[in-house]
C-alpha positions in Angstrom: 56.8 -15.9 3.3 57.3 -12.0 3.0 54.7 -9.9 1.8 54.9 -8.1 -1.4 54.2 -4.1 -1.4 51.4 -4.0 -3.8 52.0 -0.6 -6.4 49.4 1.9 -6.1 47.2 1.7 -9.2 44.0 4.5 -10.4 41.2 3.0 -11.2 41.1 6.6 -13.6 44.0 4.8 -15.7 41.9 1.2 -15.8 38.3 2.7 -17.0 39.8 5.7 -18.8 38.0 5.0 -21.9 34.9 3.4 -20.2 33.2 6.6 -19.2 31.7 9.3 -21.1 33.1 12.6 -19.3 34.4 14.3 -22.8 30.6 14.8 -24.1 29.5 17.1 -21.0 28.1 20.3 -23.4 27.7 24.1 -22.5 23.9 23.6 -21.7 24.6 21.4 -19.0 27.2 23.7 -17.5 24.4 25.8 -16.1 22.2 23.0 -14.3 22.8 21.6 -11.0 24.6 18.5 -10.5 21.9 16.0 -9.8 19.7 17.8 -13.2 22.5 17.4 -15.3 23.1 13.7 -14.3 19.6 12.8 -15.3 19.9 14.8 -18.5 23.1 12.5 -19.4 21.1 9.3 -18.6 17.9 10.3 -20.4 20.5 11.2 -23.4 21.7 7.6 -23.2 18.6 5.6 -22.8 17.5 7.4 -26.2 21.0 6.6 -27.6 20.9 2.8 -25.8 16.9 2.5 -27.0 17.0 4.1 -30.7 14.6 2.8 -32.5 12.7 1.0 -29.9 11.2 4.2 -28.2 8.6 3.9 -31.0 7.6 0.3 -29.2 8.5 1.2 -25.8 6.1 4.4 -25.8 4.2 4.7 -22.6 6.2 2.4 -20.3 8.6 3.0 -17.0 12.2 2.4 -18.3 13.2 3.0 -14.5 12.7 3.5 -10.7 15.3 5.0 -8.4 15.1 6.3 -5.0 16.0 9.8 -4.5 15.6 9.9 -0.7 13.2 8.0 1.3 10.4 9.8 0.6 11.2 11.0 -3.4 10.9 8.6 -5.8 12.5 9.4 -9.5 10.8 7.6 -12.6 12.3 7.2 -16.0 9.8 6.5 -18.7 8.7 7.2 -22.4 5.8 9.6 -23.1 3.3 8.1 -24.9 2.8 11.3 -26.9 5.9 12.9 -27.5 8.1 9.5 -27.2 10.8 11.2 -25.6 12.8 10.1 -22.4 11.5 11.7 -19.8 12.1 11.9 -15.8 9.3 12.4 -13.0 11.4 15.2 -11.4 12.1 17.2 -14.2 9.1 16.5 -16.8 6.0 15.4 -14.4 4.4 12.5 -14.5 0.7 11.1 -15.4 0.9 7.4 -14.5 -1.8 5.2 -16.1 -3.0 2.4 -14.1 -2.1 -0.3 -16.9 1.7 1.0 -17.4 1.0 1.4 -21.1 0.3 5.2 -21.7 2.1 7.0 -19.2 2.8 11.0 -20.2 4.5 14.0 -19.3 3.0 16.4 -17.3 3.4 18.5 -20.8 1.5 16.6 -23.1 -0.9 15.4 -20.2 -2.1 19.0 -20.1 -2.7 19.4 -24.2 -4.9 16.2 -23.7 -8.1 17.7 -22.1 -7.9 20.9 -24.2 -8.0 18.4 -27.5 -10.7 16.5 -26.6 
């Protein structure tokens, strides 16, 4: 039996409405590649979460592996209750995974109490 010439097909044309590309903004313009792609996923675990941050506050959301020494974390400050990223924000891990905090709001902390 003969072969049949498959047609070249994009995978562009098959997930062209799957990805968000149109909702890249002026302020990420300005960052470097690898800030602005953790910017866009922080933006979409606070769309995905909404309302559950509130619950969620203080907990990892994510680990990924930058290299193999840097490791990136994704979590909820337990003060602020926004999405934050190791990298970017800082991180104060608590031993009990239940009121982890940005470097930020780790810092007001001390001068508080």
């Amino acid at each position: 039996m003969a072969r049949v010439r498959k047609t070249k097909s994009s995978k562009k044309d098959l997930y062209a409405g799957f990805a968000d590309t149109a909702e890249e903004t002026d302020e990420d313009a300005d960052l470097p590649k690898d800030e602005a792609g953790r910017l866009k996923i922080k933006r979409q675990y606070q769309d995905l979460l909404g309302i559950r941050i509130e619950k969620l506050k203080g907990r990892i959301l994510n680990r990924e592996r930058i290299n193999k020494t840097i490791e990136g974390i994704y979590f909820i400050c337990a003060r602020c209750m926004k999405v934050c990223h190791s990298l970017d924000d800082g991180f104060t891990e608590d031993p009990e995974n239940v009121n982890n905090q940005c470097a930020k709001c780790s810092k007001q902390r001390p001068a508080a109490a």
